[in-house]
C-alpha positions in Angstrom: -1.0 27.3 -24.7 -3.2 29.3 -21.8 -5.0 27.1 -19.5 -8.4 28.5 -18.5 -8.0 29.1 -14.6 -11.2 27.0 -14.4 -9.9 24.1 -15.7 -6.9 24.9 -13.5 -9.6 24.7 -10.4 -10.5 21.8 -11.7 -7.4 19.9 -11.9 -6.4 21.4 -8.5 -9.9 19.3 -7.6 -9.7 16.5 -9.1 -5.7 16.0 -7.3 -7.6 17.1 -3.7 -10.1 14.2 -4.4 -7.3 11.6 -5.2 -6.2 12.7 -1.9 -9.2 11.2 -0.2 -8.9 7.6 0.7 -12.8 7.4 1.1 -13.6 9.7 -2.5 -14.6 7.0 -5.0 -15.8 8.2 -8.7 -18.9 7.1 -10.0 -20.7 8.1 -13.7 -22.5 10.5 -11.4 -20.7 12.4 -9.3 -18.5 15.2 -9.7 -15.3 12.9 -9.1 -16.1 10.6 -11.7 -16.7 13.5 -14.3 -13.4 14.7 -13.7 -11.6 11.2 -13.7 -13.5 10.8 -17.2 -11.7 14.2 -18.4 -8.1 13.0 -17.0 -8.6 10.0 -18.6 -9.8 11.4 -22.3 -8.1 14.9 -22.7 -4.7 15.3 -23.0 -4.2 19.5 -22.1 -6.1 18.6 -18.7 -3.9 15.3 -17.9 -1.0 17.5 -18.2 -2.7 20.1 -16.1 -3.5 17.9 -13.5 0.0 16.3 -13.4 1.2 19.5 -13.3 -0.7 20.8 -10.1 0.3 17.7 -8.4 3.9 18.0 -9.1 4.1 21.1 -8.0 2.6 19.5 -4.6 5.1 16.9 -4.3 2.9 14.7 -6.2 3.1 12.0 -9.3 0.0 10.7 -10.8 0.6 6.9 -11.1 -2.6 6.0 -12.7 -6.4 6.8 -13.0 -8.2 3.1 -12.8 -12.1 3.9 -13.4 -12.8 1.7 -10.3 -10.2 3.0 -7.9 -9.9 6.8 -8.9 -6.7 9.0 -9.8 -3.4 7.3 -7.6 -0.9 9.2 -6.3 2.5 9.2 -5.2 4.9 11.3 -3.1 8.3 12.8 -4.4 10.9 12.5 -1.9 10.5 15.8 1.1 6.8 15.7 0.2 4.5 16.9 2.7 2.0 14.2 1.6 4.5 11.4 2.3 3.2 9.0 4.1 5.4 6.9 7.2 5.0 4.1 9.3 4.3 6.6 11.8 1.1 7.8 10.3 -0.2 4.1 11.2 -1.8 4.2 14.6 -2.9 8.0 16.0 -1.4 7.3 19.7 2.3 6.7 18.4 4.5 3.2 17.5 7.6 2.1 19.1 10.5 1.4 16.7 10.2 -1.7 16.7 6.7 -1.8 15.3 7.8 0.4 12.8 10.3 -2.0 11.3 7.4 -5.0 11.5 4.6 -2.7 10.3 7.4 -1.9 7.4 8.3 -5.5 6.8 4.7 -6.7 6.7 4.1 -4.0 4.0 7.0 -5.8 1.7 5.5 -9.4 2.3 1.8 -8.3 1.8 3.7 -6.9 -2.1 5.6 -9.9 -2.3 2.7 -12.4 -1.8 0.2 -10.5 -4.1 2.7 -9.5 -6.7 5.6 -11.7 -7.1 6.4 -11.5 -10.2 6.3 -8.7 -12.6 3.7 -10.2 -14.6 1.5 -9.9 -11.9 1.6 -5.8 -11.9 -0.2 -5.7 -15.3 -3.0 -8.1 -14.6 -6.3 -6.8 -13.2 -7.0 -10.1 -11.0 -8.3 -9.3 -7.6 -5.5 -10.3 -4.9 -7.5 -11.5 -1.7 -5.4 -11.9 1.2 -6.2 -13.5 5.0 -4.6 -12.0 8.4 -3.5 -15.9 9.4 -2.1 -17.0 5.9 -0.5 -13.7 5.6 1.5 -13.5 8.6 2.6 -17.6 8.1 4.0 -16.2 4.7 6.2 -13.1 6.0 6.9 -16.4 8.4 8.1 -18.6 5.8 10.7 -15.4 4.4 12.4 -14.4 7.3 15.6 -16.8 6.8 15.6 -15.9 3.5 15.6 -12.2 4.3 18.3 -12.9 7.3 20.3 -13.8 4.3 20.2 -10.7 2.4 23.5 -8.5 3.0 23.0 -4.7 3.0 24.0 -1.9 5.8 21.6 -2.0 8.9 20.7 1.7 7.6 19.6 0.9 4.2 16.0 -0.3 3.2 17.4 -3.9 3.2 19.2 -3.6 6.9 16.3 -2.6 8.1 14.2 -5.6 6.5 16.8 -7.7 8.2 16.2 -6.0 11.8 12.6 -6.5 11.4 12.5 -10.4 10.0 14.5 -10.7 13.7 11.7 -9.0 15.3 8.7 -10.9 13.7 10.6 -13.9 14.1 11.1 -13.4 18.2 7.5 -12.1 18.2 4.6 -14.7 18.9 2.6 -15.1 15.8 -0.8 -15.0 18.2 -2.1 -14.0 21.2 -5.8 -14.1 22.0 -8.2 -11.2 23.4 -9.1 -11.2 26.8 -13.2 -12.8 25.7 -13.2 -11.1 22.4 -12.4 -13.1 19.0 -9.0 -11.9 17.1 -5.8 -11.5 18.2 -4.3 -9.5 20.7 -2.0 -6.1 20.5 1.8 -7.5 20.3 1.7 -10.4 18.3 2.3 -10.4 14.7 -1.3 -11.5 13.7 -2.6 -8.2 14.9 0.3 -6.2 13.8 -1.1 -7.6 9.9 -4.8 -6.7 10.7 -3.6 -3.4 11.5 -1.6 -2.7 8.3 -4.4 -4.0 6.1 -6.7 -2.1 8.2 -4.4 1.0 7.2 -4.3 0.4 3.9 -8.4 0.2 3.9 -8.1 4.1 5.3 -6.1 4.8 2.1 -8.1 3.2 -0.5 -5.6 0.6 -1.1 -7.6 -2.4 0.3 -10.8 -3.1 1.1 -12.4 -5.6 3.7 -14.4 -9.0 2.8 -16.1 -10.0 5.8 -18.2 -11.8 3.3 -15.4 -13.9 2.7 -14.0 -13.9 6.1 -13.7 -12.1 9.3 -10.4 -11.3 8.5 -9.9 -11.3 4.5 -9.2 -8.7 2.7 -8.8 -7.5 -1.2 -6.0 -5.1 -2.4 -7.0 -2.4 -4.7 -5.7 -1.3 -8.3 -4.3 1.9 -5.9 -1.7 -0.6 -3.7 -0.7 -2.5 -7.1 0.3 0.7 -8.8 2.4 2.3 -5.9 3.9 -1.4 -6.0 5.0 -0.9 -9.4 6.4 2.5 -8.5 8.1 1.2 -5.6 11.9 0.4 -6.7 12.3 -3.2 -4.9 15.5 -4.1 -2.8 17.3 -7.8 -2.1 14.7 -8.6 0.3 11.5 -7.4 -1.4 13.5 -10.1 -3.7 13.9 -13.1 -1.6 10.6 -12.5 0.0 9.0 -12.7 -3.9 11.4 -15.8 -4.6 9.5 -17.7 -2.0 6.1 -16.7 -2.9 6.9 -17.8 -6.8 7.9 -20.9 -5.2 4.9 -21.4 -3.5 2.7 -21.2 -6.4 
């Protein structure tokens, strides 16, 4: 079947708009139209996957609230790295914590399968947060792998966060200071806020935070290792 090329232009759209962290589809804009055609006509779904596979891209899902949500094929030049994080650069060894914080902020939200398919809002606080990824680290020192793989690496950084001081106060400013794991957490929560995968509460906190449908669907495409595992174990336990 022959696609119109304006319906191709349209799909090509509505892929650029799931690319925005900010973009958010409403009954009245020209996001939310598009989101609505996604979501009700199958020749444009498959159009749409189809520009963003030839991208690099998968469409996870199209929530209403939260917009089409994307994911990179491996070599993608949309994949995003612990790198991306903070504009002026990150030592190694803050990629490995920002990475591990990543894998306790899924395990604490989302620790057990169950908890993928349920549309409950997971609130999460910098402090409680950061005490968590605490509580794993023995149980990630205990998970075997090579120090390349995902799960070496998980092992390298639960050594780091666990040498690191859990906070260090501003010089006469409220929060926590760069180098201590507390502000290492506010800065990965603050980066998933730039990507539309959390969203800030101050309402509820000066340091509380929700999780959108977006992060809970590129959990479920994320493949877990042994210590995405034994970090989940100990959140199931805490419940």
């Amino acid at each position: 079947m022959t696609v119109p090329i304006e319906d191709v232009r349209a799909a090509a759209e509505l892929v650029a708009l799931g690319l925005r962290a900010g973009a958010r589809p409403t009954d009245a804009n020209p996001y939310g139209r598009l989101l609505e055609r996604y979501r009700g006509q199958t020749l444009f779904r498959d159009t749409v996957d189809t520009v963003a596979s030839g991208l690099g891209l998968v469409v996870l899902g199209a929530p209403p609230r939260t917009g089409l949500v994307l994911s990179t094929q491996p070599g993608s030049v949309f994949a995003v790295r612990m790198g991306d994080l903070r504009s002026t650069g990150m030592s190694a060894d803050e990629k490995l914590i920002a990475g591990l914080i990543v894998l306790g902020i899924a395990a604490y939200a989302f620790p057990q399968e169950a908890d993928l398919d349920s549309s409950e809002v997971k609130t999460l606080e910098v402090a409680a947060l950061d005490k968590f990824v605490r509580d794993t680290i023995e149980r990630v020192l205990a998970v075997p792998g090579d120090p390349e793989s995902g799960d070496g690496q998980a092992r390298t950084a639960a050594e780091l966060y666990r040498r690191t001081a859990a906070f260090r106060p501003k010089d006469r400013q409220p929060g926590p200071a760069k180098g201590c794991t507390q502000f290492a957490v506010a800065e990965v929560l603050g980066w998933l806020v730039e990507r539309g995968a959390a969203r800030q509460m101050p309402q509820l906190g000066p340091s509380t935070f929700q999780l959108t449908d977006r992060f809970r669907l590129l959990v479920a495409d994320v493949a877990g290792g042994e210590a995405l595992e034994a970090m989940k174990a100990v959140r199931a336990g805490q419940r």
